[in-house]
C-alpha positions in Angstrom: -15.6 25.8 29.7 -16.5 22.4 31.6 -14.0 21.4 34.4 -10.3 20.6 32.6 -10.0 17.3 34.5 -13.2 15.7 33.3 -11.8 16.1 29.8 -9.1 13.3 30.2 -11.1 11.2 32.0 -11.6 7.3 30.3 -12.9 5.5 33.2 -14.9 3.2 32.0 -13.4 2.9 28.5 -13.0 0.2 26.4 -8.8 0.0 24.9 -7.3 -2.8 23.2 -3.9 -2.4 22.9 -1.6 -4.7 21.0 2.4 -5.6 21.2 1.4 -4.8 25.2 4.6 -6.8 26.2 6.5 -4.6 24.6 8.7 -1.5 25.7 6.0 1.2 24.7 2.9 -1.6 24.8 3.7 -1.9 28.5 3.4 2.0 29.3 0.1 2.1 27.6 -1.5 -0.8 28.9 -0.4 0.4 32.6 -1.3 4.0 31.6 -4.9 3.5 30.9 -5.3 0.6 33.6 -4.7 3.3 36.2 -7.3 5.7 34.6 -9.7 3.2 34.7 -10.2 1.6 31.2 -10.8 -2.0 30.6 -8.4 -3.9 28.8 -7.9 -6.2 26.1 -4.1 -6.9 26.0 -2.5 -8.7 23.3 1.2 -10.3 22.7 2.2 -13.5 21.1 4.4 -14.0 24.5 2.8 -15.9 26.9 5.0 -15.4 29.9 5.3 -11.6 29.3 1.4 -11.0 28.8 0.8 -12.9 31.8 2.6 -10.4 33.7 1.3 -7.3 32.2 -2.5 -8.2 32.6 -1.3 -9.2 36.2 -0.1 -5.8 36.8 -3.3 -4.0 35.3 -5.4 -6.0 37.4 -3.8 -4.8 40.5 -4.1 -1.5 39.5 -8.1 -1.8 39.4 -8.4 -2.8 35.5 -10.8 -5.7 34.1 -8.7 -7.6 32.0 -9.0 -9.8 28.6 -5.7 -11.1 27.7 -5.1 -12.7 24.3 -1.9 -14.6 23.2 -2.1 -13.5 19.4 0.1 -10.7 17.2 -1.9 -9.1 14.5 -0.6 -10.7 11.6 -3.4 -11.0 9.5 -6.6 -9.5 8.4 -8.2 -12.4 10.0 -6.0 -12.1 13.2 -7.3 -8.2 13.4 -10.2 -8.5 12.9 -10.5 -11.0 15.9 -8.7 -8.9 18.1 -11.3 -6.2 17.1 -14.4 -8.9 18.0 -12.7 -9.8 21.7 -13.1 -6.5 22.6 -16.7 -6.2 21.1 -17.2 -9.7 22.5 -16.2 -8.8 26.0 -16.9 -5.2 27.1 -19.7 -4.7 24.2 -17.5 -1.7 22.2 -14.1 -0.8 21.4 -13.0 3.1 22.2 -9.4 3.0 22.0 -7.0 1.3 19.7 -3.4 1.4 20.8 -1.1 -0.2 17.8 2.0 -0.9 19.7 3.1 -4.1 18.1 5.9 -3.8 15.7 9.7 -5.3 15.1 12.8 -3.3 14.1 16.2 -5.2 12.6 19.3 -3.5 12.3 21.3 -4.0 9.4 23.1 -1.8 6.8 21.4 -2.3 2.9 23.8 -4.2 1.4 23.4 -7.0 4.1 19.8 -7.1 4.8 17.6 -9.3 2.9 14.5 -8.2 0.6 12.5 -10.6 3.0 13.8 -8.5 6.2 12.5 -5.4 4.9 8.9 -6.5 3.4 8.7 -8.0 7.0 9.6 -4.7 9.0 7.2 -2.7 6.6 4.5 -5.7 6.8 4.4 -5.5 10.9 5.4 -1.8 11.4 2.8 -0.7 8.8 0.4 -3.1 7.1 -0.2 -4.6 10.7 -1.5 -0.8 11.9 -3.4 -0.4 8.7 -5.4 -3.8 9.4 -6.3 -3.2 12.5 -7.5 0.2 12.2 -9.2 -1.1 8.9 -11.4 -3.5 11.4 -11.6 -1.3 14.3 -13.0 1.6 12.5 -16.8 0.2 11.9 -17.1 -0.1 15.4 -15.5 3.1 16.2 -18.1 4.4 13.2 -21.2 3.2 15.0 -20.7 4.6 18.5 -19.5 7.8 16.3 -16.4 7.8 19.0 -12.8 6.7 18.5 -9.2 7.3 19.6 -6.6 5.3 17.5 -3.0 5.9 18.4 -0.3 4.3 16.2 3.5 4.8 17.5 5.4 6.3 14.9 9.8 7.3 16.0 11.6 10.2 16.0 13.1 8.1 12.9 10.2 8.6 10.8 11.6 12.3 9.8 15.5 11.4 10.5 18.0 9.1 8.8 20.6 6.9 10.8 23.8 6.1 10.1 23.5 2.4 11.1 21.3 0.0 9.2 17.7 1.5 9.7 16.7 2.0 6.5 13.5 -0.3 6.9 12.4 1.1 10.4 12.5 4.5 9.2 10.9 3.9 6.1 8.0 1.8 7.9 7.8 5.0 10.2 7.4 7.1 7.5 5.0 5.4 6.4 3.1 5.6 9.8 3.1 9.1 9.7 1.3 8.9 6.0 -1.5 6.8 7.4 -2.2 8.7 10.3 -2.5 11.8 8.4 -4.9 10.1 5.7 -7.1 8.4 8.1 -7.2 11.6 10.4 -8.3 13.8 7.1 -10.3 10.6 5.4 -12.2 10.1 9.4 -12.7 13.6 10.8 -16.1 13.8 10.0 -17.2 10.4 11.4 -16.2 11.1 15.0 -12.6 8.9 15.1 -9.1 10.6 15.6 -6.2 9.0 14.4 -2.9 10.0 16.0 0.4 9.1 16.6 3.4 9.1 19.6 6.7 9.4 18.0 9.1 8.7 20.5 13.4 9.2 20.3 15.3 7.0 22.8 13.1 6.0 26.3 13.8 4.0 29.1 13.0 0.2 28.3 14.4 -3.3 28.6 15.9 -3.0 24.9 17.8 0.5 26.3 18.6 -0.4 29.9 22.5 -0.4 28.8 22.3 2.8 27.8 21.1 4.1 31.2 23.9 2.1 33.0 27.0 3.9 34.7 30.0 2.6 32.8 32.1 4.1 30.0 30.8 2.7 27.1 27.0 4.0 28.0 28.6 7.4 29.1 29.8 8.1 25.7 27.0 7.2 23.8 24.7 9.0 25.9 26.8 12.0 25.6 27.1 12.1 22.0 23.2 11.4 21.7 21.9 14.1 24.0 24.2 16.9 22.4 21.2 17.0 20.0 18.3 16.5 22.7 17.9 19.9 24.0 16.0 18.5 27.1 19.5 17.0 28.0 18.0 13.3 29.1 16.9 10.5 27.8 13.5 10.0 28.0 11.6 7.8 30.5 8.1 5.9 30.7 5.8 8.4 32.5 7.1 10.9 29.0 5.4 8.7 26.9 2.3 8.0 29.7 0.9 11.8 29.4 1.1 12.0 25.6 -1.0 8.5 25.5 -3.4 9.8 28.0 -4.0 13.0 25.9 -4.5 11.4 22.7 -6.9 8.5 24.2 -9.2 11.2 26.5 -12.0 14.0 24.8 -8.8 16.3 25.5 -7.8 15.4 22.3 -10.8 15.7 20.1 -10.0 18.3 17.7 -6.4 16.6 17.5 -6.5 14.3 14.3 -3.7 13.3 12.0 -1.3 14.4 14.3 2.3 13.1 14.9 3.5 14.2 18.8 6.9 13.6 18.9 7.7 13.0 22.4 11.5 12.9 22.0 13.2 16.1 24.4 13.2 18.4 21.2 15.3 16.2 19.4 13.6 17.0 16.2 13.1 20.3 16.8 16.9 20.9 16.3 
């Protein structure tokens, strides 16, 4: 067996990793700066992907940063070309882009839920769909979509789009890790529960109101926390290194064992 370590290491890889202003886009796009991958970050906020490329740099990462959300095929497939453009190939794909709105079925909208399904699934599809020729020619790929703990549980509270669309991720990445196996490509996913980000800060606060949630919610997390950022760094770094290469198809729930009960 060769030395453990050098199986995770991706210095000198090529990731591009979209919705990298995001709560999750954040921890990957810091995660694989500090192993040593050049970047191509991409966020339709300006301000917020000005400060996450400046963060990368300063942790030793070359940086292409690209104000543009995958809507499109077009808009994917250019996404896919920056990073061919710039670094000359494309070894990991990290689909972190995605929206979630809350509302129960009998007040959201037909339009709401195509559009949750449309960014949460049809947006990973295209962009795996024009990263996977390039992946194909260097026979070497790591696509990571990022599925939810939701994807296999139901809530009580207006989620009936988000969990379908993760659902949904959890089909693709199972028939694109069967359908690519032989060409050299994994395609996995991180499903995470509840983690530390701007969107959850209140429930990490000390007050009532965040005690009580938090205390209803971890009686099913047998870990007995929330999760935080670094819990979602190791799984990313797994599923993007050589570590992971008979991995494919695979959902990793990072959530405490919230699934498991």
């Amino acid at each position: 067996m060769s030395d453990p370590h050098k199986m995770f290491d991706i210095r000198g890889n090529i990731a591009l990793v979209t919705g990298a202003s995001g709560a999750f886009g954040q921890v990957a796009a810091r995660t694989l700066a500090e192993a040593g991958c050049k970047l191509v970050l991409a966020t339709g906020n300006q301000g917020a992907l000005e400060k996450i490329t400046t963060e990368c740099e300063a942790l030793g990462s070359t940086v292409v940063a690209v104000n543009s959300r995958p809507t499109n095929e077009k808009s994917c497939q250019a996404l896919v070309e920056e990073a061919v453009n710039s670094f000359g190939k494309l070894d990991i794909l990290v689909v972190a882009s995605g929206m979630n709105k809350v509302a129960l079925i009998d007040e959201m909208g037909p339009e709401t839920f195509h559009a949750i399904m449309e960014a949460n699934v049809t947006q990973s599809w295209l962009l795996a769909r024009a990263a996977v020729p390039q992946m194909k020619n260097n026979r070497y790929g790591k696509i990571i979509f990022v599925s939810s703990a939701r994807s296999i549980l139901g809530h009580p509270a207006g989620y009936t789009a988000y969990c379908a669309s993760k659902a949904a991720i959890n089909g693709v990445t199972r028939a694109l890790g069967c359908e690519l196996g032989p060409t050299g490509i994994t395609v996995n996913a991180i499903a995470p529960t509840v983690f530390r980000s701007p969107l959850t800060a209140w429930m990490f606060e000390d007050n009532d109101t965040a005690e009580e949630v938090r205390k209803g919610f971890l009686t099913r997390v047998p870990k007995g926390r929330l999760g935080e950022p670094e819990d979602l760094a190791g799984p990313l770094l797994f599923l993007a290194s050589r570590a992971s290469d008979f991995y494919t198809g695979h959902i990793l729930y990072a959530d405490g064992g919230y699934t498991a009960g």
